[in-house]
DOLOFI-97370 format. One record per residue (C-alpha): residue number from 0; x, y, z; chain. Coordinates in steps of 0.05 Angstrom, whole numbers. Layout:
REM residues N
REC / NUM / X / Y / Z / A
...
END
This chain:
REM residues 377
REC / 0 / 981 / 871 / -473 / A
REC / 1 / 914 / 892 / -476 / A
REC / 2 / 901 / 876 / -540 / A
REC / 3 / 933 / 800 / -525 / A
REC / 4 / 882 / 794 / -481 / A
REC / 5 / 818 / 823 / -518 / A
REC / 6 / 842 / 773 / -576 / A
REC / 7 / 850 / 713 / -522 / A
REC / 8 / 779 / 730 / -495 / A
REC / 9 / 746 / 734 / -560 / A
REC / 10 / 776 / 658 / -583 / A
REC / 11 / 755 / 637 / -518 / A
REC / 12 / 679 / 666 / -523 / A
REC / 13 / 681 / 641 / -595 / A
REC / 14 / 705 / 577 / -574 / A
REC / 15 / 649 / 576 / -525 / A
REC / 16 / 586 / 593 / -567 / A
REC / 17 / 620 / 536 / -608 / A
REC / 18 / 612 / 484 / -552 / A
REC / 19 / 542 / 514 / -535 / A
REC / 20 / 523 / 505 / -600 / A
REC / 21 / 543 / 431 / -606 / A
REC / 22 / 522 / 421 / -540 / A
REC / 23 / 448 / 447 / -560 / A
REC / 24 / 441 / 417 / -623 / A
REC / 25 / 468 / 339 / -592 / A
REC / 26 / 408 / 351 / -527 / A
REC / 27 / 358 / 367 / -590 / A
REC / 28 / 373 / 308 / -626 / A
REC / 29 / 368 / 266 / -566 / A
REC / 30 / 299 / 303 / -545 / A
REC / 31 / 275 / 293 / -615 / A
REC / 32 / 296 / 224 / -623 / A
REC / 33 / 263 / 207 / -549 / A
REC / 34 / 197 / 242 / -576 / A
REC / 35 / 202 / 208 / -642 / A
REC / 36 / 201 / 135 / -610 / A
REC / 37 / 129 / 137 / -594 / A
REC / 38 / 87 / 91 / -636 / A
REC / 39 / 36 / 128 / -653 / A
REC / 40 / -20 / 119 / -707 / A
REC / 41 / -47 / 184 / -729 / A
REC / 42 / -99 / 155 / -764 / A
REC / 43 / -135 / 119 / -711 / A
REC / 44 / -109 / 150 / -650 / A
REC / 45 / -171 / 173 / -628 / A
REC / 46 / -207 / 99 / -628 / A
REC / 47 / -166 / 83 / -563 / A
REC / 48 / -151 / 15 / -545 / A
REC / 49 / -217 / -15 / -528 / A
REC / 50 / -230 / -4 / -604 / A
REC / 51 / -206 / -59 / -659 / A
REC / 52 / -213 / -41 / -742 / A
REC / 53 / -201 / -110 / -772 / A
REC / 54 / -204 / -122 / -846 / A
REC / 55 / -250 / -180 / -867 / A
REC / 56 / -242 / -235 / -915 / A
REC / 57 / -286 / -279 / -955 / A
REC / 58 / -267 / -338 / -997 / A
REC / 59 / -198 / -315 / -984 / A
REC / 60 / -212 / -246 / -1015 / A
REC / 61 / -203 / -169 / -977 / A
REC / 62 / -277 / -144 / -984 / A
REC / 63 / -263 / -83 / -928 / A
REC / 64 / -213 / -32 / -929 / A
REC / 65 / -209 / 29 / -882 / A
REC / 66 / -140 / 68 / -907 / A
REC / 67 / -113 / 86 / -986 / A
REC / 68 / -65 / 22 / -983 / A
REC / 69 / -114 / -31 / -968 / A
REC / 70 / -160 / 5 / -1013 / A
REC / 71 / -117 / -6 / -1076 / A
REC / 72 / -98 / -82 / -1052 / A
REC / 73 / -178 / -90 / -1057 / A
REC / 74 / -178 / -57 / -1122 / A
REC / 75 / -128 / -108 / -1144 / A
REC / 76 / -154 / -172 / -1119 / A
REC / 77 / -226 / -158 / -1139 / A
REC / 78 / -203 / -139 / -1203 / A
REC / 79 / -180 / -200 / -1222 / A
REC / 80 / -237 / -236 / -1230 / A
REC / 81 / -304 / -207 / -1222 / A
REC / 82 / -352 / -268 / -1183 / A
REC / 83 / -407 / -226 / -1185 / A
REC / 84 / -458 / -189 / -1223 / A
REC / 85 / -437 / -124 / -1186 / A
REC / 86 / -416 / -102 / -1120 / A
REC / 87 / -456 / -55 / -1072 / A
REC / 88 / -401 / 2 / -1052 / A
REC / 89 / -403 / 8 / -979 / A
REC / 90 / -382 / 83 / -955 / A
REC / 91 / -370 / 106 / -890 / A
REC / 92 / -318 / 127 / -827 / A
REC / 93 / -285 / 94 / -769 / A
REC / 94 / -353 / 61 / -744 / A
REC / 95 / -361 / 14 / -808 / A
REC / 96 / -284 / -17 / -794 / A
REC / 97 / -285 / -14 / -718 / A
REC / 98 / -313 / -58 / -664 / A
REC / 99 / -313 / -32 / -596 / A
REC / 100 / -288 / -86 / -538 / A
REC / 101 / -281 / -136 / -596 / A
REC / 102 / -290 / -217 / -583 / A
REC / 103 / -281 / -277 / -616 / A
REC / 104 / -333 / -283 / -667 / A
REC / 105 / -345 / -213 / -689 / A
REC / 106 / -347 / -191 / -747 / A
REC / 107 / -351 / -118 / -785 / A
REC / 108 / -424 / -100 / -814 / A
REC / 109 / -404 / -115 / -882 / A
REC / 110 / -383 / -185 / -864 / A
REC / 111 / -452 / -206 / -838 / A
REC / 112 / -489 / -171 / -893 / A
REC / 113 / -445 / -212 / -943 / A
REC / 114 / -464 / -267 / -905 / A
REC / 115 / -534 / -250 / -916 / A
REC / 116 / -526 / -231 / -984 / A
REC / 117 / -479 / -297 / -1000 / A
REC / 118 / -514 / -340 / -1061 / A
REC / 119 / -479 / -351 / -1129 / A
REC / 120 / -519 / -291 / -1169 / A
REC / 121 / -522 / -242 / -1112 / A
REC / 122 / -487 / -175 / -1111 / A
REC / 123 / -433 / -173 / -1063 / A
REC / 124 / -416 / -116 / -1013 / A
REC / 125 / -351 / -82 / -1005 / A
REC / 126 / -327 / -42 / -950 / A
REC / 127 / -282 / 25 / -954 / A
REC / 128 / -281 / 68 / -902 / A
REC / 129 / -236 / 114 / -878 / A
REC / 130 / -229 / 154 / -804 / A
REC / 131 / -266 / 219 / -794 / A
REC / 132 / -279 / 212 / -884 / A
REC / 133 / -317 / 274 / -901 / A
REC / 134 / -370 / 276 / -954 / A
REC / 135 / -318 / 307 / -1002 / A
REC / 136 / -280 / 242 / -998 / A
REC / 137 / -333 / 195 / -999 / A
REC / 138 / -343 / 224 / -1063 / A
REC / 139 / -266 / 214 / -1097 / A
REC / 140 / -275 / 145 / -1066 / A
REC / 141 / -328 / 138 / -1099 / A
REC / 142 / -299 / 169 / -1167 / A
REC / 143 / -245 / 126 / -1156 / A
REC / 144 / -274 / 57 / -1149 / A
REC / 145 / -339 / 68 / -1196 / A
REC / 146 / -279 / 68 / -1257 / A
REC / 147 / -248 / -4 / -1226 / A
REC / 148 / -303 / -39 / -1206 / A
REC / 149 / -373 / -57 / -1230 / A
REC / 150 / -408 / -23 / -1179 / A
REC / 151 / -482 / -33 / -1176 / A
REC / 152 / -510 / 6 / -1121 / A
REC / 153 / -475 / 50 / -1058 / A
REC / 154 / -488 / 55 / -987 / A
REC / 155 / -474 / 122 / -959 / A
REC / 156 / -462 / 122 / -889 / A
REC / 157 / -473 / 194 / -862 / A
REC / 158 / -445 / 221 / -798 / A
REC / 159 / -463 / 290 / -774 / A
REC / 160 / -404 / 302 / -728 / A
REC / 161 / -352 / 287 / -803 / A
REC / 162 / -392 / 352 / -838 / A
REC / 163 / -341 / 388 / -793 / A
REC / 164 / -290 / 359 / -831 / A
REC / 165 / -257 / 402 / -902 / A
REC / 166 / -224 / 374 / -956 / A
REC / 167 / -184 / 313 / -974 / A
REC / 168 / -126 / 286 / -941 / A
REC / 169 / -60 / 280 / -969 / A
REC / 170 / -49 / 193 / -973 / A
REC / 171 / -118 / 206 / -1018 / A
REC / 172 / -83 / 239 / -1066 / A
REC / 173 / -50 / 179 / -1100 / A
REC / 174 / -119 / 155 / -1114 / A
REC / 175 / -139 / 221 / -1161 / A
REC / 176 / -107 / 194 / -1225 / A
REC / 177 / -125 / 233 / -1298 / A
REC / 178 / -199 / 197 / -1304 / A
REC / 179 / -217 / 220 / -1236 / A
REC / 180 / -190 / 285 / -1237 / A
REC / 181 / -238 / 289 / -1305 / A
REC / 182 / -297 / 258 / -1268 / A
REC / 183 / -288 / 310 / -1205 / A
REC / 184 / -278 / 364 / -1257 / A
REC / 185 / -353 / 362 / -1282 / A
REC / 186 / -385 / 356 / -1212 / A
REC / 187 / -383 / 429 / -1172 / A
REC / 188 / -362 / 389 / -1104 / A
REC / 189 / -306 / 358 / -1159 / A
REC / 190 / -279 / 426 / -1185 / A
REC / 191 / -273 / 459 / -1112 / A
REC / 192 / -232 / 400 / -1084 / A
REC / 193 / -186 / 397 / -1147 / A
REC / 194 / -178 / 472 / -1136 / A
REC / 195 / -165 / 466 / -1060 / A
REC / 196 / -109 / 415 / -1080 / A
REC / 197 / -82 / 468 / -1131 / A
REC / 198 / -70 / 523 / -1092 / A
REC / 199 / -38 / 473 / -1032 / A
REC / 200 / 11 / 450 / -1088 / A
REC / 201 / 27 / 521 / -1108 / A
REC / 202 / 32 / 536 / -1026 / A
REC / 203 / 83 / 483 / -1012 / A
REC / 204 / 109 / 463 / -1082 / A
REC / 205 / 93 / 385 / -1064 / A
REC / 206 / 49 / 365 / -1105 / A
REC / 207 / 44 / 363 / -1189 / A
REC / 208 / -27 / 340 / -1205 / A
REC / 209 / -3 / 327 / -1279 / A
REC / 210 / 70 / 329 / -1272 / A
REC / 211 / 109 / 341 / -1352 / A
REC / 212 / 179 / 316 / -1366 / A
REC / 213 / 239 / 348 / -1385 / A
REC / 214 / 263 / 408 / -1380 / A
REC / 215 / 299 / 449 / -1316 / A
REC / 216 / 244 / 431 / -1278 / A
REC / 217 / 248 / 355 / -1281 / A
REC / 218 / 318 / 358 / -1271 / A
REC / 219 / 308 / 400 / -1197 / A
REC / 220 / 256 / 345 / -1180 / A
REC / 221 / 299 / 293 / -1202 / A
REC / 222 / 355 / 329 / -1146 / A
REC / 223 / 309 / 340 / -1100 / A
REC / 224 / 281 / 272 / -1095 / A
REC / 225 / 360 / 248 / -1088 / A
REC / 226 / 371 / 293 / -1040 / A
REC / 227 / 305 / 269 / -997 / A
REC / 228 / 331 / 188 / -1012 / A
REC / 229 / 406 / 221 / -978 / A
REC / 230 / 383 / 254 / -921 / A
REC / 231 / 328 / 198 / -903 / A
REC / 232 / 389 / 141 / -910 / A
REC / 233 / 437 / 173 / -870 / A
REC / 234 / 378 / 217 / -819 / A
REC / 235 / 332 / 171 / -799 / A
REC / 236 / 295 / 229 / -768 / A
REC / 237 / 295 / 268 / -833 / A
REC / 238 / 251 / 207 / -863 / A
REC / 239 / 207 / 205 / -810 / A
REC / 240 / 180 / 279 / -807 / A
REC / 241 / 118 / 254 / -825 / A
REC / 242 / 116 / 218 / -760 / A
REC / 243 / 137 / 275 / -725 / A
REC / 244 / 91 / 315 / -752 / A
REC / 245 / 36 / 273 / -726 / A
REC / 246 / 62 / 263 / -661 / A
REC / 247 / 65 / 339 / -655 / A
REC / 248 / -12 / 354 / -682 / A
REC / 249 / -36 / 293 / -630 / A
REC / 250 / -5 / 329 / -571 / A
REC / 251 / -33 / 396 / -591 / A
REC / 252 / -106 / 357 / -598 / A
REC / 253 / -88 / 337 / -527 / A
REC / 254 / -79 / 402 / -502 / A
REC / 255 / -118 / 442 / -541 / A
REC / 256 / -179 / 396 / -512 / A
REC / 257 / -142 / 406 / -437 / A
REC / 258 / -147 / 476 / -443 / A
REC / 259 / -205 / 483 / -476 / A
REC / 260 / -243 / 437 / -424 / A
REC / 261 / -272 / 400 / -485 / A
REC / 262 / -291 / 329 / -474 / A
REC / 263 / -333 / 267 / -511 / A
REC / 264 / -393 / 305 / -489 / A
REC / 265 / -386 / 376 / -513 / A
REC / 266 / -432 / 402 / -570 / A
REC / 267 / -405 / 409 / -628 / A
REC / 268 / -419 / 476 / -670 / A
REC / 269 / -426 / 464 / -749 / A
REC / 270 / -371 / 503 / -786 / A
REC / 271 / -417 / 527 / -848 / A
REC / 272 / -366 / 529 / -895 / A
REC / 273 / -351 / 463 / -890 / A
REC / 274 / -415 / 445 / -879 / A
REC / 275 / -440 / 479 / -944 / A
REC / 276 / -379 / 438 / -989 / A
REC / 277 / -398 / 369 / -950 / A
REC / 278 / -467 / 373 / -976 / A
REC / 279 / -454 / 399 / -1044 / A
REC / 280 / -410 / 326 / -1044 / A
REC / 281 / -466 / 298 / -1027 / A
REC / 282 / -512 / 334 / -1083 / A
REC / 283 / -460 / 311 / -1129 / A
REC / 284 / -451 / 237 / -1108 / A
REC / 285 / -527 / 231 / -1108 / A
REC / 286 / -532 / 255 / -1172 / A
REC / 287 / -478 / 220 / -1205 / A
REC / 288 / -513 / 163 / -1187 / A
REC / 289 / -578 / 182 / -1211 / A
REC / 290 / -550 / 193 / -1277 / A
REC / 291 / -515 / 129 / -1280 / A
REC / 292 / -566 / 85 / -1264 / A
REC / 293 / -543 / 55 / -1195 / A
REC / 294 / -585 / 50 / -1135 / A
REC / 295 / -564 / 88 / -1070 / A
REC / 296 / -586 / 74 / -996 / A
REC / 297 / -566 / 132 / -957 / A
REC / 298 / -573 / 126 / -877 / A
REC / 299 / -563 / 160 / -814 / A
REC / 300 / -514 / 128 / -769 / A
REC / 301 / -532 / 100 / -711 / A
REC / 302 / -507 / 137 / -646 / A
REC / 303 / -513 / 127 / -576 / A
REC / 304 / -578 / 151 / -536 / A
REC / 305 / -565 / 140 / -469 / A
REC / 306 / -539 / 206 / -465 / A
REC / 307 / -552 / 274 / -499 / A
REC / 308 / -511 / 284 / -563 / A
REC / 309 / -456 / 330 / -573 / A
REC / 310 / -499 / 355 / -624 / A
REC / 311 / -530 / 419 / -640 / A
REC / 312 / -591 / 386 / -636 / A
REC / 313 / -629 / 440 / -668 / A
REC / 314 / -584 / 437 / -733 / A
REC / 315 / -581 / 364 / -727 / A
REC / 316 / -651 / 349 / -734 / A
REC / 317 / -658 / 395 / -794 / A
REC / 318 / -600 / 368 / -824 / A
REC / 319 / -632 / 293 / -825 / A
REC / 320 / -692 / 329 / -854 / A
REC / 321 / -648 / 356 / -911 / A
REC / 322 / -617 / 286 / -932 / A
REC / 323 / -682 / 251 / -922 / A
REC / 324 / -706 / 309 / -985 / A
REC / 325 / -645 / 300 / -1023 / A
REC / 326 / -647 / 222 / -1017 / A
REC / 327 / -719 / 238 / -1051 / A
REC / 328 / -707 / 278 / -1100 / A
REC / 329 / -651 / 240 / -1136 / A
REC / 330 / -683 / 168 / -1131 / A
REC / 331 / -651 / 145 / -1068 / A
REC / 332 / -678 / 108 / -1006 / A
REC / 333 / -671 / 127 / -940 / A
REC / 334 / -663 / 104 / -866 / A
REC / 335 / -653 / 138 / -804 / A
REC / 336 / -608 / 87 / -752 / A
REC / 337 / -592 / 131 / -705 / A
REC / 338 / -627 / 91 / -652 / A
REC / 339 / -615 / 22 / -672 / A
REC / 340 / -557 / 1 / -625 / A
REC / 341 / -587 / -3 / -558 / A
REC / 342 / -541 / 25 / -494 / A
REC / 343 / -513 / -46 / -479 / A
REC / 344 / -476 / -50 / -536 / A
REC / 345 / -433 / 18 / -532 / A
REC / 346 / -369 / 26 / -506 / A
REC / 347 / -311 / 70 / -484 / A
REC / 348 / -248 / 87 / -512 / A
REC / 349 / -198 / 132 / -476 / A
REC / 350 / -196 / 130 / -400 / A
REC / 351 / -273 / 114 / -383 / A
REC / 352 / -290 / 165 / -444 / A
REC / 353 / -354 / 156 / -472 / A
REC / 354 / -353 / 124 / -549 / A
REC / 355 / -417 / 156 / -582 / A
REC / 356 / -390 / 127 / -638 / A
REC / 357 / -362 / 55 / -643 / A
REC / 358 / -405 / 1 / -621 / A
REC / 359 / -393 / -71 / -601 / A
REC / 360 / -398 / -137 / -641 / A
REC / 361 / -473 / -146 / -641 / A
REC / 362 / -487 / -68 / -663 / A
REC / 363 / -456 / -85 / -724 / A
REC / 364 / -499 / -149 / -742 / A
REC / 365 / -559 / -104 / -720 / A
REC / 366 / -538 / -56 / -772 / A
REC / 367 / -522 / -98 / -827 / A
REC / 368 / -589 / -136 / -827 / A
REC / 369 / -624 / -71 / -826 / A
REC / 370 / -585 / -54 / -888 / A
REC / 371 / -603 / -130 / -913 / A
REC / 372 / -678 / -111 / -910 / A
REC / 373 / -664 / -53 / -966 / A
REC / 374 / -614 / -92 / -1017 / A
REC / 375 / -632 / -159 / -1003 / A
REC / 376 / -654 / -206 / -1066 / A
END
């Protein structure tokens, strides 16, 4: 009898942890699948709403692009036929494809400088820009589009708060074909983002810089990639982990800031690290340019001065000094912008939060005609 009943209670514990099991994994799905319905764009989340990032046209043509996609679309179209001599290479973050509290009328900085540049001989400017871009990427943009395009001259936008910023991010990675790869591989910022890359691929077995055929190997990718195409078909959730992903790093920004009581205003320390592999891009892009004969207008970005910058202002004052030498040395002019935008034509962005960053419509027709001055004629 006793036995009977030791047997009965373990079938009905077992039976149990069964439900509780079911029951657990069914209120995760739902949880996950409520979590997962936010639209969120990890890209630009931080702009807020009061921020737009259109993409301009002329003559029917894509002459701005702020993400890898719209980058290759303007690779394609300008491609196609080449209506002028060369194009100046516009470089820069968020602030060159967003307009803060946009209206009808405005236009990004490279429109009105194409504007100002538009004659039947004249070098045309194009726009790529991408949000928070470090130095390191400006320069595989730059690698990238200097092979595609007949690219006369560049205008480096530099941003003091992005030198915080390390390495490349992973939708850049479809851009770094065999010639760039070879271009990076002579240039010292080149080698150390090709090795970062390397040793992430060997850390999570996702990427194959120069993938080879055949062999055991091909045939696991081969499964693997069916099994990915399975799971994503019949687990929509299982596509979209991406997404999830993002959500999840957006909501630790969140609270990491919460806790952390960091806000628009805080000072931001330089991480030297980073700092040190930005500027070596920077060495290198300058230089690359130098030795292939294409002018270069680097500037400081213009920032908001009604209030004091979350800058180490210390480090940020010798850091202007330190491009203005480098723009020297390697043949390169130089502006600093940083107070060109008056206080009128700033903006917000999250919840009355201060945008030091993103100005309104007629900042960016102040900028470009400053940049005019430089390339014009």
């Amino acid at each position: 009898m006793a036995i009977q009943m030791h047997k009965l209670l373990k079938q009905l514990y077992g039976d149990w942890k069964a439900k509780e099991l079911l029951l657990g994994t069914m209120v995760a799905v739902m949880l996950v699948s409520f979590y997962h319905s936010r639209n969120v764009d990890a890209e630009n989340f931080a702009l807020g709403p009061q921020n737009t990032s259109p993409v301009e046209q002329w003559q029917g043509k894509h002459f701005t692009a702020h993400s890898p996609l719209l980058i290759k679309r303007l690779v394609e179209e300008f491609s196609d036929s080449v209506s002028a001599d060369a194009y100046w290479l516009w470089l820069g973050n968020s602030q060159l494809h967003t307009i803060n509290q946009k209206k009808d009328g405005d236009h990004l900085a490279p429109y009105w400088l194409r504007q100002g540049l538009a004659c039947s001989k004249c070098s045309e400017p194009i726009g790529v820009s991408m949000p928070n871009a470090n130095l390191q990427e400006y320069l595989v943009l730059e690698r990238y589009l200097e092979q595609r395009l007949p690219i006369r001259g560049i205008i480096v936008s530099l941003v003091f708060d992005d030198l915080r910023e390390d390495g490349i991010r992973n939708e850049l990675l479809d851009l770094l074909d065999g010639q760039v790869e070879a271009d990076l591989g002579q240039l010292a910022a080149g080698r150390t983002i090709l090795q970062s890359i390397k040793q992430s691929a060997q850390k999570g077995g996702a990427l194959n810089m120069n993938p080879a055929g055949g062999g055991e190997k091909d045939f696991q990718k081969r499964l693997e990639r069916a099994l990915e195409t399975d799971l994503g078909y019949y687990f929509p959730l299982w596509n979209d982990r991406s997404h999830l992903k993002a959500i999840f790093t957006i909501d630790l920004y969140y609270v990491r800031n919460w806790l952390l009581n960091i806000e628009p205003t805080t000072v931001r320390k330089i991480i030297e690290p980073r700092y040190e592999r930005n500027m070596q891009a920077l060495r290198d892009l300058l230089g690359a340019a130098q030795r292939e004969g294409r002018d270069v207008l680097v500037y400081i970005v213009p920032i908001r001065q009604d209030l004091p910058l979350p800058y180490d202002m210390k480090r940020y004052e010798q850091w202007k000094q330190v491009v203005e030498r480098l723009a020297h040395d390697h043949g390169a002019r130089f502006l600093n912008l940083e107070t060109l935008v008056p206080p009128e034509h700033w903006g917000t962005y999250h919840n009355d939060d201060v945008d030091f960053m993103h100005f309104q419509g007629p900042g960016h027709q102040l900028l470009a005609k400053e940049i005019l001055k430089q390339i014009g004629g």
